[in-house]
C-alpha positions in Angstrom: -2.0 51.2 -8.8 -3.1 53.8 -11.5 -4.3 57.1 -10.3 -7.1 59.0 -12.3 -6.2 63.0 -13.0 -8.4 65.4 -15.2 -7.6 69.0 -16.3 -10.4 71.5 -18.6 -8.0 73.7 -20.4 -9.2 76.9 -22.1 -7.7 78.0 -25.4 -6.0 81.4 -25.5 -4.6 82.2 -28.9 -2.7 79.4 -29.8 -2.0 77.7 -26.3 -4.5 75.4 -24.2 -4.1 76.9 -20.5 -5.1 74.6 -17.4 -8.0 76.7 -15.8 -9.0 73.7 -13.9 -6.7 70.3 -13.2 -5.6 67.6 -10.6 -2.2 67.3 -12.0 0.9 68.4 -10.1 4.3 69.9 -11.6 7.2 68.1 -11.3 8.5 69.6 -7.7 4.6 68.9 -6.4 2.7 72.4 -7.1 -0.3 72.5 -8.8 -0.6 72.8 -12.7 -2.8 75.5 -12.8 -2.0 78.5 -15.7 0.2 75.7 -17.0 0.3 75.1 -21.1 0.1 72.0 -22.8 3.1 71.3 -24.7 2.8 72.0 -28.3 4.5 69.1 -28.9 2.5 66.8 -27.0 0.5 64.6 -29.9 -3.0 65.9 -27.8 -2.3 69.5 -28.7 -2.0 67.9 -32.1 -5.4 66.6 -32.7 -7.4 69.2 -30.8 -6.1 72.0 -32.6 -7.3 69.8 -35.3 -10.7 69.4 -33.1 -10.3 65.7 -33.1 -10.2 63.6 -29.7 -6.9 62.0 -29.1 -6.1 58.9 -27.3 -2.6 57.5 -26.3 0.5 57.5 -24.1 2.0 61.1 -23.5 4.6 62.4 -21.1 3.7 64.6 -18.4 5.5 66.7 -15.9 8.0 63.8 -16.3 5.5 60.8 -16.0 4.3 58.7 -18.6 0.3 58.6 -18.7 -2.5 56.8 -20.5 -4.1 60.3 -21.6 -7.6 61.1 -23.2 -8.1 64.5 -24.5 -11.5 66.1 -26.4 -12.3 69.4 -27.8 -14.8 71.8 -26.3 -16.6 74.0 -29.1 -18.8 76.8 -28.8 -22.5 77.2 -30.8 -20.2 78.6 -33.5 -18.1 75.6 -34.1 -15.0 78.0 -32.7 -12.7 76.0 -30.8 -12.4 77.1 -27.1 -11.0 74.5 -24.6 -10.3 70.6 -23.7 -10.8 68.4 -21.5 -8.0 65.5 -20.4 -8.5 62.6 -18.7 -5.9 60.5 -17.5 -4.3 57.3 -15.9 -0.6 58.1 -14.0 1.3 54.9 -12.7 
């Protein structure tokens, strides 16, 4: 059975941190003030501030991920949000 994990990454300089998130590393401690991979196809699209759907590989699992850009009133790119399926 799938399980459901979510992170909201802020973006500090050219990294997406994750401030708040469900996922653990791979020897079980949380992922918090972890970076998205810059090779992972999200980080990709939402430095591009496009959505991204699609199968990525996280802390050594391979998930059915959603990620989406969060904007401020200025248009100025300044977190995510990831939504995904594990197992």
């Amino acid at each position: 059975m799938a399980k459901q994990e979510s992170t909201i990454f802020t973006y500090e300089g050219e990294d997406f941190i994750r401030t708040y998130t469900t996922l653990l590393t791979e020897d079980g401690k949380p992922a918090i003030n972890t970076k998205l991979d810059r090779d992972n196809p999200g980080y990709k699209a939402l430095i591009e501030k496009r959505s991204f759907s699609g199968q990525v590989s996280l802390f050594g699992k391979q998930c059915d991920a959603n990620y989406a850009p969060l904007t401020d009133d200025n248009g100025q790119l300044i977190g995510a949000l990831m939504v995904l399926l594990v197992g």
